[in-house]
C-alpha positions in Angstrom: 85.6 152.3 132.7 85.8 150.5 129.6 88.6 152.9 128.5 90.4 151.7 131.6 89.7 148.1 130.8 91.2 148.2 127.6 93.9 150.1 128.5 94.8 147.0 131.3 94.0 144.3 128.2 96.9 146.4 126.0 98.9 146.2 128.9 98.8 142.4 129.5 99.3 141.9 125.9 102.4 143.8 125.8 103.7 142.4 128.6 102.8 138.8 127.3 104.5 139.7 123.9 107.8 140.8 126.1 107.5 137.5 128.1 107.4 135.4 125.4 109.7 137.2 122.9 112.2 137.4 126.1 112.0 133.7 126.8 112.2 133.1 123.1 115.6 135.0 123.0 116.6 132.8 126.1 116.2 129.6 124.6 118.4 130.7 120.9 120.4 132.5 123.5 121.3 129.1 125.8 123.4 127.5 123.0 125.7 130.1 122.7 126.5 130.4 126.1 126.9 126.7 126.7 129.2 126.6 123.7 131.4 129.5 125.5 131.2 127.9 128.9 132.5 124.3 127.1 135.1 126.0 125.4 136.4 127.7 129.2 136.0 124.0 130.6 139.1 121.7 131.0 138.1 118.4 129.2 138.9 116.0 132.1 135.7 117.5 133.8 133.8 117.8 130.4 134.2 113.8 130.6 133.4 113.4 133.6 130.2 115.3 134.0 129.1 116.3 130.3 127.8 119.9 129.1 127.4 122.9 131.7 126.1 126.5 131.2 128.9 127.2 134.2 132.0 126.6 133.4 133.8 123.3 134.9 137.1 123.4 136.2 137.6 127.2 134.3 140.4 126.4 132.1 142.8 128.3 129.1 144.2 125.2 128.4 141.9 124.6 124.9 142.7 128.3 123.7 146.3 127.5 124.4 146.7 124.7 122.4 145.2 126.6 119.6 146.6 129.6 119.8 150.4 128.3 120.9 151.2 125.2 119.1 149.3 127.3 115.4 149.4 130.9 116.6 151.5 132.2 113.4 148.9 129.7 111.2 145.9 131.0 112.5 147.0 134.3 112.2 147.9 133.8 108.8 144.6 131.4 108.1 142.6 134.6 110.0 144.7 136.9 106.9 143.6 134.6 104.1 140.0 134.3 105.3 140.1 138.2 105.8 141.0 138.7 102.1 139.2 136.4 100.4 135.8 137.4 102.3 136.0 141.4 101.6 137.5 141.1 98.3 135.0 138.0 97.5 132.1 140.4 99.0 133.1 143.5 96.7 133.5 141.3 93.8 130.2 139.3 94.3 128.0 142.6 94.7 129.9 144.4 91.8 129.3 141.5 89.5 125.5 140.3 91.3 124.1 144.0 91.3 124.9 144.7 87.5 123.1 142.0 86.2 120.4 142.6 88.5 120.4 146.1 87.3 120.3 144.9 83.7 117.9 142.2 83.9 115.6 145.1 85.9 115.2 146.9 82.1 111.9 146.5 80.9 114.5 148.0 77.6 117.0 145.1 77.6 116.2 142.6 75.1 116.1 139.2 75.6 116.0 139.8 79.4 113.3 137.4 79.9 115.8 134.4 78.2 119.0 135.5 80.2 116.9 135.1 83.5 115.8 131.9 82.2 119.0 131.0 81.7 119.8 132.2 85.1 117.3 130.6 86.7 118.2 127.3 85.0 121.7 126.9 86.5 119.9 126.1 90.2 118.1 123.5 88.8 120.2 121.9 85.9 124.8 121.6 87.0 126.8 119.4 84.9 128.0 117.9 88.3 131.1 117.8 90.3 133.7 116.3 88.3 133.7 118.5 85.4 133.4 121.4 87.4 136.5 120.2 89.0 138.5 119.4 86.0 137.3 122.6 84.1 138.1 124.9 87.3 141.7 122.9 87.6 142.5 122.5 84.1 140.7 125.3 82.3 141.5 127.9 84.5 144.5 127.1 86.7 142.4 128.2 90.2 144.7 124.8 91.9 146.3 126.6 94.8 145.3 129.6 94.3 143.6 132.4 96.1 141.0 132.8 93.3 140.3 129.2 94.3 138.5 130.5 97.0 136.4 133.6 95.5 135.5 133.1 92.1 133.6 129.6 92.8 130.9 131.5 95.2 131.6 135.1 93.1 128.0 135.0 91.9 124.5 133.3 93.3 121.6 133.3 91.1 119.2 133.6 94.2 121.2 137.2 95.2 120.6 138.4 91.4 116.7 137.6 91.4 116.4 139.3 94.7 118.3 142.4 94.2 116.2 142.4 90.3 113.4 142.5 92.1 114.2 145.8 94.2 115.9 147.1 91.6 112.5 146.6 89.5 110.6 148.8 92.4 112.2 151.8 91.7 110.0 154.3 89.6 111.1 153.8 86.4 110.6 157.9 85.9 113.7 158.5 88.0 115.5 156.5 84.8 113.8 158.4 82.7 114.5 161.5 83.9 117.8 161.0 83.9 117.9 159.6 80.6 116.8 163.1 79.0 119.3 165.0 80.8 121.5 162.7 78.8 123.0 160.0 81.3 123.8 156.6 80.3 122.5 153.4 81.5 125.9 153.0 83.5 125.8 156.1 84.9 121.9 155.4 85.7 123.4 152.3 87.6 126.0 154.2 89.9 123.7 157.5 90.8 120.8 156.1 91.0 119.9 152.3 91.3 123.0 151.8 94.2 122.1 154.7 96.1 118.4 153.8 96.1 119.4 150.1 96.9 121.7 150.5 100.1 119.4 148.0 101.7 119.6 145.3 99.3 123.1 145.7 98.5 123.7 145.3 102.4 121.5 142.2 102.5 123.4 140.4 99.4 126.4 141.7 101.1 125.8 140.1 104.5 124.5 137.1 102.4 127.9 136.5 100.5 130.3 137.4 103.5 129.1 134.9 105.3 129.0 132.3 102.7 133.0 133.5 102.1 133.4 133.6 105.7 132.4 129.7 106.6 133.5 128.4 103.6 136.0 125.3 103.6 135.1 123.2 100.8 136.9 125.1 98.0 139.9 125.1 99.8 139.3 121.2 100.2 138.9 120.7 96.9 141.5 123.1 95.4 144.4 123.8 97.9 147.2 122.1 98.9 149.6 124.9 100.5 148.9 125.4 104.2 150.0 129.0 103.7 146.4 129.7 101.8 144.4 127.6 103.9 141.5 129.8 105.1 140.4 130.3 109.1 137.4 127.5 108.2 139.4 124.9 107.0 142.6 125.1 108.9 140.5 125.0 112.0 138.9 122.5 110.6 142.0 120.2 110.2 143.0 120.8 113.9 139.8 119.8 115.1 140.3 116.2 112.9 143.7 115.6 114.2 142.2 115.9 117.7 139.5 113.3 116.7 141.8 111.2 115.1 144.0 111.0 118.0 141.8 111.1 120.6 140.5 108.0 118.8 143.5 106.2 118.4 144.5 106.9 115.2 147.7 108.6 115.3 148.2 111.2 112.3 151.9 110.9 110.8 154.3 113.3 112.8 152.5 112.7 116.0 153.6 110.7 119.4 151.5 108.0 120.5 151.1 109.4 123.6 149.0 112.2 123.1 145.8 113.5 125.3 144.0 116.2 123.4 141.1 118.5 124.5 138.2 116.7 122.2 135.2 118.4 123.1 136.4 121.6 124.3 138.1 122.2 121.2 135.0 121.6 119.2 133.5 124.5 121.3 136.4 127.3 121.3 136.5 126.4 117.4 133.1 127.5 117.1 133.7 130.3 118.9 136.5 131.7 117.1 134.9 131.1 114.1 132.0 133.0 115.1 132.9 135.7 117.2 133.6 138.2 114.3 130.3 137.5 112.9 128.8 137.8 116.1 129.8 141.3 116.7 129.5 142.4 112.9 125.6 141.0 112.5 124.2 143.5 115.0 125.0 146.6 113.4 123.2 145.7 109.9 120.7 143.6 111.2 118.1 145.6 110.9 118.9 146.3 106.9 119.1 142.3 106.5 115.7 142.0 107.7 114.1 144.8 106.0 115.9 143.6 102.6 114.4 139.7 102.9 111.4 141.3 103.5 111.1 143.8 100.5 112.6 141.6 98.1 109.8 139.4 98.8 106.8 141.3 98.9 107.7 144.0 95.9 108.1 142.7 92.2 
């Protein structure tokens, strides 16, 4: 009997946990949706009624004004993003995981002033405008495609974490391999990386997504529209709408205009999403286990 009964109270619990986790998924799940049913809307009924999780009036008339009036730009803008975010992601986890590996050395000397030294850049930055002129001036990144990867090409926060699973390795693999006469290099690439496929997969989500939404270095840096990334060139569509549907007319453009507002606010978001969207499933479950080892192992 008392078997029975807690078999029934493990029951309940489980299905409590499904009910809540379900209607917790639900509730992150209901902005989405309403963002994708805006986007379908035609504006005139947006106006006229606000937000719906159905779509009012169903309408392609948003995606068309994207996609036809900037469909060679977008496509090129799409490119640009494309490039800078894989090479961006390669070069960030080449550059992030060696020092990692380094500063993971009990060996290395002076490994305890580098991370200090590290560590110091989040909390100390000479500021905007000398970063500016020394990006511009020093190193020519002004319209340029190094512009957008070089800026973001390391994060202090992605070293310490990949350092610290790089530091719960058993240091007698390294030594094992140093008496059958390997290098520390060679330590790196067949052993630390192979052992690290979780972490490097975590910074790697980490930085393609900080590529991937970034719009600020091209704000700052670039002036040709042919290197404008997906972020930013959607993001100067959507202020054109604004500043027209406000009343003030951007040069080039008639004075009698009627833009989609809202809706285009929505597809935007969900064109800038969508490849995210279908790429964060499939490593999701290495994201997850990587925040949580890096910050329970040291």
């Amino acid at each position: 009997m008392k078997q029975k009964n807690r078999l029934l109270g493990d029951q309940l619990v489980i299905a409590f946990a499904y009910g809540f986790i379900g209607l917790f998924a639900l509730v992150c799940l209901y902005p989405l949706v309403l963002t994708l049913s805006v986007s379908f809307s035609s504006e005139q009924a947006v106006a006229r009624n606000g937000y719906s999780i159905i779509p009012l009036s169903p309408s392609l008339d948003t995606y068309k004004y994207i996609f036809v009036n900037s469909g060679m730009k977008l496509l090129k803008s799409y490119g640009v993003t494309l490039l800078v975010t894989t090479v961006g992601t390669m070069g960030a986890l080449l550059i992030t995981s060696m020092i990692a590996f380094s500063l993971s050395i009990k060996k290395l000397k002076y490994r305890n002033v580098l991370a200090f030294i590290s560590n110091f850049t989040i909390i100390f930055s000479a500021g905007l405008i000398p970063w500016y002129m020394v990006s511009v001036n020093y190193y020519g990144l002004k319209n340029s495609i190094l512009a957008l990867i070089l800026p973001s090409i390391f994060s202090v926060w992605n070293m310490f974490l990949m350092r610290t699973y790089f530091a719960s390795i058993s240091p007698s693999l390294y030594e094992a391999a140093e008496m059958d006469g390997a290098n520390y290099f060679t330590i790196y690439v067949k052993i630390a990386l192979p052992l690290s496929k979780t972490a490097l997969l975590t910074v790697g989500l980490m930085y393609a997504l900080q590529y991937w939404n970034d719009w600020w270095h091209a704000l700052i840096f670039i002036n040709d529209r042919d290197l404008f990334p997906l972020q930013y060139f959607l993001y100067n569509i959507l202020s054109n709408v604004n500043a027209i549907s406000s009343g003030r007319i951007p040069s080039g453009a008639s004075g009698n205009i009627t833009l989609p507002a809202e809706t285009v606010k929505m597809a935007i978001t969900v064109i800038t999403i969508g490849p995210i969207m279908f790429l964060y499933p499939y490593i999701q479950k290495y994201f997850v286990h990587g925040i949580m080892a890096g910050a329970v192992k040291e």
